[in-house]
N, C-alpha and C positions, 0 to 999 in steps of 0.2 A: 822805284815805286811807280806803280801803273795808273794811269787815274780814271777812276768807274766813276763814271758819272755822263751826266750831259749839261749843256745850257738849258735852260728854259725859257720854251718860244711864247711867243706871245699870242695867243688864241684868235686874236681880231686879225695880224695883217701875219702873221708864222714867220715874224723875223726874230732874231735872238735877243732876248735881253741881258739884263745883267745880275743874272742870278743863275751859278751854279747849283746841280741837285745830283742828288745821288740816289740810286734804286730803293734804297732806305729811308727815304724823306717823306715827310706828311705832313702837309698846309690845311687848314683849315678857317677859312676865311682871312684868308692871305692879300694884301692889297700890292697888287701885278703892277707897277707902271712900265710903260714900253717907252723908249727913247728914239724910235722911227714913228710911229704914229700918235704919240705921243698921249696915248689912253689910260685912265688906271680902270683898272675889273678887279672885283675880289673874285677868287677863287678857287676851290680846292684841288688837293693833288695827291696822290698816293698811287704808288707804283709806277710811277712818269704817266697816271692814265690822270688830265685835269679835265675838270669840273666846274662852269661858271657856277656861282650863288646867285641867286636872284636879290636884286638891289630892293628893298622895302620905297615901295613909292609916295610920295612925302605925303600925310593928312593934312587936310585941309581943317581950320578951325570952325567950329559952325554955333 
């Protein structure tokens, strides 16, 4: 059995994390932690092409 797929890098520093994917996979607001620089990003992905989400920046109460 051949394995298709790849790791998935980490978009901030492009080292590997720890999440296999396969050509067939689709994240959608996916939360990424990297264990080298130690950041989480959400993220989307499809077709190994990812995509940051923009993070909602916290309201202030007024």
């Amino acid at each position: 059995m051949e394995k298709q797929g790849q790791w998935l890098l980490c978009p901030s520093c492009h080292s590997k994390t720890r999440v296999w994917i396969r050509e067939d996979t689709v994240l959608k607001n996916f939360l990424l932690f990297c264990p080298k620089c130690k950041r989480e990003e959400l993220i989307n992905l499809q077709q190994f092409h990812i995509t940051r989400s923009k993070k909602p920046d916290a309201k202030t109460q007024s």
